[in-house]
C-alpha positions in Angstrom: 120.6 114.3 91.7 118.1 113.5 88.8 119.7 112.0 85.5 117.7 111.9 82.1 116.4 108.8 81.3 113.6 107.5 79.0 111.7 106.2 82.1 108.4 108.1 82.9 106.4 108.2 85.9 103.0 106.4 86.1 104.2 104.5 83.1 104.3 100.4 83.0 107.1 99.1 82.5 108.6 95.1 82.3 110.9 94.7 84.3 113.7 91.9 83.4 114.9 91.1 87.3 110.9 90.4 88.2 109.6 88.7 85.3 106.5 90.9 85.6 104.8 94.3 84.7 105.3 97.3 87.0 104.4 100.8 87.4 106.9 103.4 87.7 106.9 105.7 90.7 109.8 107.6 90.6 113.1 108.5 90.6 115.0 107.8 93.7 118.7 108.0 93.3 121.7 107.7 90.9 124.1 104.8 91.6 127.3 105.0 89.1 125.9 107.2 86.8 122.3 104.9 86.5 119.2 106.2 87.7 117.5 104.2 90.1 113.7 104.0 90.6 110.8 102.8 93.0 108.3 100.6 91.1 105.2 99.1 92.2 104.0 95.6 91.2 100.7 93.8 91.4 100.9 91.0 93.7 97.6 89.8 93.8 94.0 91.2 94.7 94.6 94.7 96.0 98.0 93.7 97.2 100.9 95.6 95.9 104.8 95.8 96.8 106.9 98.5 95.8 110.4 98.0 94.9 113.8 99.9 93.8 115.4 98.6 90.6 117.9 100.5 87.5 116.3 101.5 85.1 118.4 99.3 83.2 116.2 96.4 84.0 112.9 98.8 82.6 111.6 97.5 79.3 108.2 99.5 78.1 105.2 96.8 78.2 103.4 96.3 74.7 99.9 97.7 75.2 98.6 94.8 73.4 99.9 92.1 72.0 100.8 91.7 68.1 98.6 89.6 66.5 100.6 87.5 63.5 98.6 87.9 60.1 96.9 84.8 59.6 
């Protein structure tokens, strides 16, 4: 069962549990009314672990940084 959630798929995401940028996969299953999805993170050089977290713990990554006016 899918449940609509502002999560997309191929999108990066930070993800609060890790400490660290992820990509989202996809949807996976719904535990308690929270949809729960398989993420890939970068370990290191070509390594790469994927993982199944709630999308609770999703926060979209800033594409760059805000730079403070100087």
């Amino acid at each position: 069962m899918k449940v609509k959630s502002s999560i997309e798929r191929g999108a990066e995401y930070l993800c609060t549990k890790l400490g660290d940028v992820v990509t989202a996969i996809e949807q996976v299953a719904v535990v308690k009314g929270l949809a729960m999805w398989e993420v890939e993170r970068k370990i290191g050089a070509g390594i790469r672990k994927r993982l199944i977290v709630s999308e609770r713990s999703l926060i979209p990554a800033q594409l760059s940084p805000t730079a403070s006016p100087a």
